[in-house]
C-alpha positions as CSV (number, residue, x, y, z in Angstrom):
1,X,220.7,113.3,115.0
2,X,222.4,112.2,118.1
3,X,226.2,113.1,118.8
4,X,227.9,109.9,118.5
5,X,230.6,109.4,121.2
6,X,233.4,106.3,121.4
7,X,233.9,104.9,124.9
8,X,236.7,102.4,126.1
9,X,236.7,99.8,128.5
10,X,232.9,99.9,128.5
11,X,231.6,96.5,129.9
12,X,232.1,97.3,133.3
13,X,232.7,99.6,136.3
14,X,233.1,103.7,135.1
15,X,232.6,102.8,131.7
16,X,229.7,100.9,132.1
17,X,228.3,103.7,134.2
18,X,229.1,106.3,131.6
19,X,227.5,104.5,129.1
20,X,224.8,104.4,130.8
21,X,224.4,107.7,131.7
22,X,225.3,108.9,128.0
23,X,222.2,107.2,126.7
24,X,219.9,108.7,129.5
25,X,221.2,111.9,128.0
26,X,220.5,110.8,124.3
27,X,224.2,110.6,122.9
28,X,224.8,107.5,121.0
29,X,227.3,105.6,122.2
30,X,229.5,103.0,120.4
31,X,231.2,101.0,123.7
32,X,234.6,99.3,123.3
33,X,235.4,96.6,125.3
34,X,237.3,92.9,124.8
35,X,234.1,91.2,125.9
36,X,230.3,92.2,126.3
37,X,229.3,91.9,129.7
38,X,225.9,91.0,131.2
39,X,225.7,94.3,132.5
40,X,226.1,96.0,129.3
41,X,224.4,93.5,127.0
42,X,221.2,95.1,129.1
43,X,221.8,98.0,127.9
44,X,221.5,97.0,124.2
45,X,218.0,97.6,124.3
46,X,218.6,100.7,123.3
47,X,219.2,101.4,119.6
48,X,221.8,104.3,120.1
49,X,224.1,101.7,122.0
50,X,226.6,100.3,119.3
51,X,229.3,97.8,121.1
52,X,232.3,96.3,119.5
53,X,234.6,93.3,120.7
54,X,238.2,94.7,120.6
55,X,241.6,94.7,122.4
56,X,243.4,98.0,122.6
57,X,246.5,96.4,123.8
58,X,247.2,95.3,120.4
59,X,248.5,98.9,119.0
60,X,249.2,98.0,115.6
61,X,245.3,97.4,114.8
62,X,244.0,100.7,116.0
63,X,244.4,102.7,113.2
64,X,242.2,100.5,111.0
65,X,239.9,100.4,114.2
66,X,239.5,103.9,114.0
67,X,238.9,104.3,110.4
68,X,236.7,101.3,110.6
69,X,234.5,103.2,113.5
70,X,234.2,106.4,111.0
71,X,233.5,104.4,108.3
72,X,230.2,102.0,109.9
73,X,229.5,105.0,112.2
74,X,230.3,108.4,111.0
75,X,232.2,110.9,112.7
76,X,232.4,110.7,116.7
77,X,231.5,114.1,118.6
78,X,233.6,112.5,121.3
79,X,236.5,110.0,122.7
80,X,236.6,108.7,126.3
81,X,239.1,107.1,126.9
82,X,238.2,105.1,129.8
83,X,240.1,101.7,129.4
84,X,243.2,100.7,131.9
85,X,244.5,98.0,133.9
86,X,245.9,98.6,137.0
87,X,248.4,95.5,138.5
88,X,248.7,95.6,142.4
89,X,252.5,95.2,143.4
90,X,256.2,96.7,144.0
91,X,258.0,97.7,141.6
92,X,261.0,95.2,142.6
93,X,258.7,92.4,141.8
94,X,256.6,93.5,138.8
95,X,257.4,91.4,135.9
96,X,258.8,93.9,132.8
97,X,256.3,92.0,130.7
98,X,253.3,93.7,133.4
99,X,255.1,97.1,133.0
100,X,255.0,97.1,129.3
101,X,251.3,96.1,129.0
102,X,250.4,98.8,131.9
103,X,252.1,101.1,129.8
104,X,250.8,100.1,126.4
105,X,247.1,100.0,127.4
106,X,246.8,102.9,129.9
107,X,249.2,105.3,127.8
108,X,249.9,104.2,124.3
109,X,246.6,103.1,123.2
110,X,244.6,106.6,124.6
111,X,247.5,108.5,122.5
112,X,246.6,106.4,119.7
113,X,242.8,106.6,119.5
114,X,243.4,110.2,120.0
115,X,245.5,111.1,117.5
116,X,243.2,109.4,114.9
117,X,239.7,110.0,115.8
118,X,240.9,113.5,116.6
119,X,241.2,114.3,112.4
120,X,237.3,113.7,111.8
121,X,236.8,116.0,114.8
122,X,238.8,118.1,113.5
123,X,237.0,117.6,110.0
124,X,233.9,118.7,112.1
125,X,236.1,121.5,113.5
126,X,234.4,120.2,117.2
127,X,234.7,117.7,119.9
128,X,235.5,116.3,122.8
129,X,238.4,114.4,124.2
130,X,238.1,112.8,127.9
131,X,240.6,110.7,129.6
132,X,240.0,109.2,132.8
133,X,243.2,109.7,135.2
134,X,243.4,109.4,138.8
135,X,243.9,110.9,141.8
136,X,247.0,108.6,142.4
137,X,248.5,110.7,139.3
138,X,249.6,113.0,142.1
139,X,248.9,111.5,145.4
140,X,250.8,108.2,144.7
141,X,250.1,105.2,146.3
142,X,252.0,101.8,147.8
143,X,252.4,99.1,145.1
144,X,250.7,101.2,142.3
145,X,253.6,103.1,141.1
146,X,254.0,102.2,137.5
147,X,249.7,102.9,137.5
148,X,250.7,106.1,138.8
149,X,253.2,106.6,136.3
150,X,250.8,105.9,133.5
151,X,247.9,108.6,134.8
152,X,250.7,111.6,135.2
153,X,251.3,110.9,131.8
154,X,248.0,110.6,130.8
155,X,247.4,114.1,132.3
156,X,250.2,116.2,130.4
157,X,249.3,114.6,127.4
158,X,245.9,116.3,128.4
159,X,247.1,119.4,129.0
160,X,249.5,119.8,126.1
161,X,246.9,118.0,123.6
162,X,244.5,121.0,124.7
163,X,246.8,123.5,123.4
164,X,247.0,121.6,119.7
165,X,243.4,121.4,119.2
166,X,241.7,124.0,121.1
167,X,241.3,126.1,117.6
168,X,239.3,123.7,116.0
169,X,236.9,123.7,118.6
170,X,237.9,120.6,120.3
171,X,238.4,120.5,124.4
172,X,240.4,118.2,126.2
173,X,240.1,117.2,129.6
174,X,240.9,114.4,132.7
175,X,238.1,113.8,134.7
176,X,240.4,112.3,138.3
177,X,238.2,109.7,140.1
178,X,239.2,108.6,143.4
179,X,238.9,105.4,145.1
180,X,235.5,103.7,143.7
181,X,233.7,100.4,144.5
182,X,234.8,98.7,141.4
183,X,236.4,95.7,140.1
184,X,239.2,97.2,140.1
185,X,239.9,98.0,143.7
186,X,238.1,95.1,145.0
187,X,241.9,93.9,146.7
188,X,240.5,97.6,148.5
189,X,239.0,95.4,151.6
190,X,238.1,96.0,155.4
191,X,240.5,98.3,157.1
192,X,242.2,99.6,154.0
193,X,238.8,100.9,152.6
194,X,237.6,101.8,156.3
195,X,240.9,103.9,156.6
196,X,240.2,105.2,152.9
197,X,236.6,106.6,153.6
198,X,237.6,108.5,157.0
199,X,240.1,110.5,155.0
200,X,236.8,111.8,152.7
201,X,235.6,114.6,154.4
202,X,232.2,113.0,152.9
203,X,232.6,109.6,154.9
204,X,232.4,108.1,151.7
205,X,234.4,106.8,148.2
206,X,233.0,108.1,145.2
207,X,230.4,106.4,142.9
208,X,231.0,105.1,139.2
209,X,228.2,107.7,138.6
210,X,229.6,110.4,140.6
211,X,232.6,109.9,138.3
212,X,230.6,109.4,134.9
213,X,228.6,112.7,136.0
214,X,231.3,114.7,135.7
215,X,232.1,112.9,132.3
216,X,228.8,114.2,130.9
217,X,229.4,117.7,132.4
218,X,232.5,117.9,130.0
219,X,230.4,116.9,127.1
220,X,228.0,119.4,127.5
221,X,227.8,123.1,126.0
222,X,228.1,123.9,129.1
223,X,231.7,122.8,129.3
224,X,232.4,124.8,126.3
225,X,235.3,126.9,127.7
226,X,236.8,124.0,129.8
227,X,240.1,122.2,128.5
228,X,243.7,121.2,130.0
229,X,241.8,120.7,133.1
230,X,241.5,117.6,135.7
231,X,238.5,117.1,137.0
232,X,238.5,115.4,140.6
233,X,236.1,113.4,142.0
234,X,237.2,111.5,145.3
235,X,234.3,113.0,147.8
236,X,237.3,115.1,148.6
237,X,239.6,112.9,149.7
238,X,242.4,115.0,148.1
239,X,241.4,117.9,150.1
């Protein structure tokens, strides 16, 4: 039977990708997003892709979310928790209301779907916990400093979350992608991106798929005695 893994903000960009590359592996995947996108409604095909329509930014509902996943779909092998938002502007200017849902959706709601899909792991005494950071956790950058705030946290609650559940067999990891093609950075534009790939000693940004490769490398056995780790993946930008 296949190992069933839960992925957030699925419908497009890196979770679309790692979706997609989960099923070319043969995990079955259960995709979270608020819509279904073209782009992943192609991948329903595939009988191992589940999707359900749901908005992690309301926190109160995602403990009967998670037990409602366990119950219609058994126990996940793993959680990646892929989903944030990322609002482009000062901190002067940012609306509080902004902060708060930044904060809510790119902190809150990973330490919530963690902590409760982490008992049937535990149940299973194995599993897998990914959260997508950033490389602006520790580079920073102009105008994205309450994003930044979110994936530094995101990363020691990685670390220290390793530490809980490493006896039971579970790992828990970042993987750090750098500046990717995506909806998100799409204000990225001309000489800003231009400037962005000279700094890669590869002349290039990273893929979605470089990204969601590195996703399925912490999934495997392979990745067995890796946990409390960031994985980077900016084509070395970061060097």
């Amino acid at each position: 039977m296949s190992k069933l893994v839960i992925v957030t903000g699925a419908s497009r960009g890196l979770g679309l990708a790692i979706c997609r590359q989960l099923l070319q592996a043969n995990y079955s995947v259960l995709a979270l997003a608020r819509t279904l996108s073209d782009d992943l409604a192609q991948l329903q095909y595939n009988a191992d892709l589940h999707f359900m329509s749901v908005d992690l930014s309301e926190l109160d509902a995602i403990p009967v979310l998670c037990s409602a996943m366990v119950k219609q779909y058994g126990r996940p092998y793993a959680l990646i928790n892929n989903a944030a938002v990322g609002y482009d502007g000062v901190l002067a200017t940012m609306h509080n209301s902004e902060i708060s849902s930044l904060l809510n959706l790119n902190i809150q709601a990973p330490i919530l779907l963690s902590k409760y899909l982490q008992r049937p792991m535990l149940l299973n005494q194995s599993g897998r916990i990914i959260n997508i950071s950033s490389i602006i956790a520790r580079t920073g950058f102009n105008g994205l400093s309450v994003y930044a705030a979110s994936k530094a946290a995101l990363e020691g609650f990685t670390q220290s979350l390793a530490r809980e559940v490493g006896k039971a067999g579970i790992t828990v990891n970042c993987v750090a992608p750098g500046y990717m093609q995506t909806e998100m950075t799409s204000s990225l534009q001309g000489d800003k991106l231009e400037s962005i790939k000279r700094r890669s000693p590869l002349g290039r940004l990273a893929t979605p798929d470089d990204a969601a490769a590195a996703v399925l490398y912490l999934l495997s056995e392979q990745a067995s005695a890796v946990t409390g780790t960031v994985l980077t993946v900016d084509a070395g930008s970061t060097a």
